[in-house]
N, C-alpha and C positions, 0 to 999 in steps of 0.2 A: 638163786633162781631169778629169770626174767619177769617182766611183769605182763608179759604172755603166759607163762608158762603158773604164776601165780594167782594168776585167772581161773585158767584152765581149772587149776588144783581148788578152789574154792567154789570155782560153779558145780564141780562135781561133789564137794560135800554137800552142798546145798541143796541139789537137787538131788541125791541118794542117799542123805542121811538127815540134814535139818528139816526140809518139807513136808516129807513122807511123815513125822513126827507131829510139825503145827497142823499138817491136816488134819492127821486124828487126835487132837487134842481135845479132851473135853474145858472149853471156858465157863469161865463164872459170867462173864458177861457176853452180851451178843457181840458189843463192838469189836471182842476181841478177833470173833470169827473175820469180823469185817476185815479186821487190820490186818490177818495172815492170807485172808484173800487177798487184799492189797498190796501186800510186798510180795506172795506167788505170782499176780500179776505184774508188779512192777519190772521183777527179776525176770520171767517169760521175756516181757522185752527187751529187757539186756539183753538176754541170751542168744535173742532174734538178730539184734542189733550189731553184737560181736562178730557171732559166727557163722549167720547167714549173712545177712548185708558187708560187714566187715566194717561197720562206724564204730569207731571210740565213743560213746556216746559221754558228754559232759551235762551235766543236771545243775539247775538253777537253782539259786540261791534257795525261793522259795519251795524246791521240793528238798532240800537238806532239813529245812525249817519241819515238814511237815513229818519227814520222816525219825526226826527226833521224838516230834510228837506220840507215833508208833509204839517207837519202843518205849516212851514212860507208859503207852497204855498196855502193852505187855506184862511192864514191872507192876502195873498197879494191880491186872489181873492176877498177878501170881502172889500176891499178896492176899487174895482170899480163898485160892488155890493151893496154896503152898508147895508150888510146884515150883523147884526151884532152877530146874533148863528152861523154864520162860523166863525169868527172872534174870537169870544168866544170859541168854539173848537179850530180852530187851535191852538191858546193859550195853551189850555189846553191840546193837544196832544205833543206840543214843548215842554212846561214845566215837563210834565211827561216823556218826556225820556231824556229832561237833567237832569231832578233827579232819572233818574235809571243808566246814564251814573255816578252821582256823590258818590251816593249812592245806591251799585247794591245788596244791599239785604232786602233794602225798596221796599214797594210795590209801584208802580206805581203813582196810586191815593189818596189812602186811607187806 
């Protein structure tokens, strides 16, 4: 698959099957809410950015930085939660933007 076409496929998990989920998640903490509003909003503007405007949008060093931060507070919430598809995202949000910090012309995910 292209990496149009692997877009595609991951904006639609994300918006019909991961979001729909963090929204109604119940967290142990507030932050947490905060942080899943923040990456539904972050993503929103991707999405704006892709497939209305049509920009490749390229994100600064410091929001790789910030969005690592995210996901260990994901993992940390799910740690008094014991819920462990937050846990399993956070992971997987940390991991992918220490490997867009290590490697910035890899894709993200996949």
């Amino acid at each position: 698959m292209n990496r149009k076409a692997n877009n595609l496929l991951f904006d639609i998990l994300l918006f019909i099957f991961i979001f729909p989920y963090l929204l109604r998640y119940r967290s142990y903490f507030i932050y947490s809410k905060l942080v899943i509003f923040t990456i539904f909003a972050s993503h929103l503007f991707i999405w704006f950015q892709r497939y209305v405007f049509r920009i490749n949008l390229k994100w600064p060093l410091w929001a790789e930085c910030i969005s690592i931060i995210l996901g260990l507070i994901l993992i940390y919430d799910s740690l008094f939660t014991k819920n462990n598809i937050i846990f399993l995202l956070g992971l997987i949000i940390s991991i992918a933007h220490l490997k867009k910090i290590f490697y910035p012309n890899k894709p993200y995910y996949f």
